[in-house]
C-alpha positions as CSV (number, residue, x, y, z in Angstrom):
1,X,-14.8,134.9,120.9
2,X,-13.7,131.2,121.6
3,X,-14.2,128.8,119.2
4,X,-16.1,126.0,120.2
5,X,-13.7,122.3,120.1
6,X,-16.9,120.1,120.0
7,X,-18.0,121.5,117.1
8,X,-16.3,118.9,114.8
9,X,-15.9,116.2,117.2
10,X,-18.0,113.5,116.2
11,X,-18.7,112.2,119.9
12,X,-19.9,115.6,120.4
13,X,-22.1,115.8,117.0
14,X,-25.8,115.9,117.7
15,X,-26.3,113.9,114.6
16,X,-24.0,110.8,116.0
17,X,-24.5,108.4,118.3
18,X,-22.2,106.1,119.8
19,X,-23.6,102.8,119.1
20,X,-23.5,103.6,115.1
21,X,-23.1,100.5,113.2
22,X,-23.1,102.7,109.4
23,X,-20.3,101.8,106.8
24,X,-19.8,105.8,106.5
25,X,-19.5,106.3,110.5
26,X,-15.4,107.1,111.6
27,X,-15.4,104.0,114.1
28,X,-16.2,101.6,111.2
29,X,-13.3,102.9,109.1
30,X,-11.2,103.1,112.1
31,X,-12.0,99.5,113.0
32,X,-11.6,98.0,109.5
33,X,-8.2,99.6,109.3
34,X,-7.3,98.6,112.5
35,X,-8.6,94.6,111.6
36,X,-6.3,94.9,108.7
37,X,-3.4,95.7,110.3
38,X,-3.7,93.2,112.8
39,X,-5.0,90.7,110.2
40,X,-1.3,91.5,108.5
41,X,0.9,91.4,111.6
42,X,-0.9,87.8,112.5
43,X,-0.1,86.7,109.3
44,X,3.2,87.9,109.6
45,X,4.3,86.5,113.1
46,X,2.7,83.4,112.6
47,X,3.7,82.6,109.4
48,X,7.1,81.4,111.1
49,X,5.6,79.5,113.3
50,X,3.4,77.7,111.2
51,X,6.9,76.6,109.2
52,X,8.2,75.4,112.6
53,X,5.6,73.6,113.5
54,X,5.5,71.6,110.1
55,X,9.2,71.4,110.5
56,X,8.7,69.6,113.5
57,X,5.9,67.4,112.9
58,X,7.6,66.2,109.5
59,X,11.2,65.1,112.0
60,X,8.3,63.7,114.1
61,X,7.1,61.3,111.4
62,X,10.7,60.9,110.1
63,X,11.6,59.5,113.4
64,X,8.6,57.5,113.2
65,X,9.4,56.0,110.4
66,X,13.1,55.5,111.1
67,X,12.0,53.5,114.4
68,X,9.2,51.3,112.7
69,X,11.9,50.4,109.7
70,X,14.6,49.2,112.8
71,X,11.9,47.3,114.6
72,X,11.3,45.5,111.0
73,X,15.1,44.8,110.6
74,X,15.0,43.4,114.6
75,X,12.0,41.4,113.7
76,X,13.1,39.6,110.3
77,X,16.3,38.5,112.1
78,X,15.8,34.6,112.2
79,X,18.3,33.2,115.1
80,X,19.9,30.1,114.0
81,X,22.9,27.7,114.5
82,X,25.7,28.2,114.5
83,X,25.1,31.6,116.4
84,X,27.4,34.2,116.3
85,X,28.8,35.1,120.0
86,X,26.7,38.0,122.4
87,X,29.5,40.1,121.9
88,X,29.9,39.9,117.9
89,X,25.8,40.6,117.9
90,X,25.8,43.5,120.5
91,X,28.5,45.4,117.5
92,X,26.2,44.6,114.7
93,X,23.4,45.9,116.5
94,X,25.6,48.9,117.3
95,X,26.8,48.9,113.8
96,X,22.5,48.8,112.7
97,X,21.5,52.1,115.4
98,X,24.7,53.9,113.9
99,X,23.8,53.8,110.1
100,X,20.2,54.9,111.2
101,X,21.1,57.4,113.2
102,X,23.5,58.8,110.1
103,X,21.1,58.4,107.9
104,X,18.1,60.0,109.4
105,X,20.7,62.6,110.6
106,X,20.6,64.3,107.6
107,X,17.4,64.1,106.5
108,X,16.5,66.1,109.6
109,X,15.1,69.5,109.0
110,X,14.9,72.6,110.8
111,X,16.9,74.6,114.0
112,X,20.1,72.2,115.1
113,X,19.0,72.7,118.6
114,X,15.5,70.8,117.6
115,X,17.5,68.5,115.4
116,X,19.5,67.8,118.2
117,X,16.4,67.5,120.4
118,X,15.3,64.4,118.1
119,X,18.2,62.8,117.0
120,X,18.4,61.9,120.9
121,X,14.7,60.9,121.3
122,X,15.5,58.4,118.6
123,X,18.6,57.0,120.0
124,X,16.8,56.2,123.4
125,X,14.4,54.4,121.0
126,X,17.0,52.9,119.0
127,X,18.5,51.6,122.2
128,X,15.7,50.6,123.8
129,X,15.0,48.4,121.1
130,X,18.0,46.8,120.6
131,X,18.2,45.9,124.7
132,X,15.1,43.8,123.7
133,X,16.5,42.2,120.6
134,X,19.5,41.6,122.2
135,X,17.8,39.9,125.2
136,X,16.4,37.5,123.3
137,X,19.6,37.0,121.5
138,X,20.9,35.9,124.9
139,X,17.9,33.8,125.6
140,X,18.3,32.1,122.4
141,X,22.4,31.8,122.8
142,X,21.6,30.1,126.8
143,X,19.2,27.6,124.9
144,X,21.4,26.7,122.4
């Protein structure tokens, strides 16, 4: 005689029925394992991301900071006679975006590609910056 193979297959229990929502039915514990296990793996793979984000958004404010303390310096520079020529102002303004850049440099956190990535954001600010300065440096120097 052949022995019946839905005899202890719960799909196939008369007793059972599909849409069972009961703490002692096999999909519930199938389904709570399975939540835990993915619960674990998210935490897992986005535990590293998480730390990169922060990473980034901490170089973010760094650089944030670093280009509101250079627009101080700019702005506290008073202009007065006598002036010092275009040229010897264009290499202390050099001199100024050089020690910033060193010095936020290595306060910098995370991959070197991303450090990379806003080391060069905050050059283009840097610069940007000191072409305005410097324009009105040359304004000033013609007025003189």
């Amino acid at each position: 005689m052949e022995k019946d193979v839905t005899e202890n297959t719960y799909l196939f229990n008369p007793g059972y029925s599909v849409g069972e929502r009961s703490k002692n039915g096999p999909l519930f514990h199938l389904a709570q394992r399975d939540s835990q296990s993915l619960k674990s793996v998210a935490e897992t793979y986005t535990a590293p991301l998480d730390l990169k984000m922060a990473l980034i958004q901490t170089n973010k404010d760094l650089i944030s900071k670093g280009i509101k303390e250079f627009n101080t310096l700019l702005n506290q520079q008073v202009f007065s006679d006598p002036a010092i020529s275009e040229e010897a102002m264009v290499t202390v303004v050099n001199d100024w975006v050089s020690f910033y850049i060193n010095y936020y440099k290595k306060q910098l956190s995370g991959e070197q590609q991303e450090q990379d990535k806003f080391l060069q954001e905050f050059q283009q600010e840097l610069d940007t910056l000191s072409a305005s300065f410097l324009e009105k440096y040359r304004n000033f120097l013609k007025s003189s």
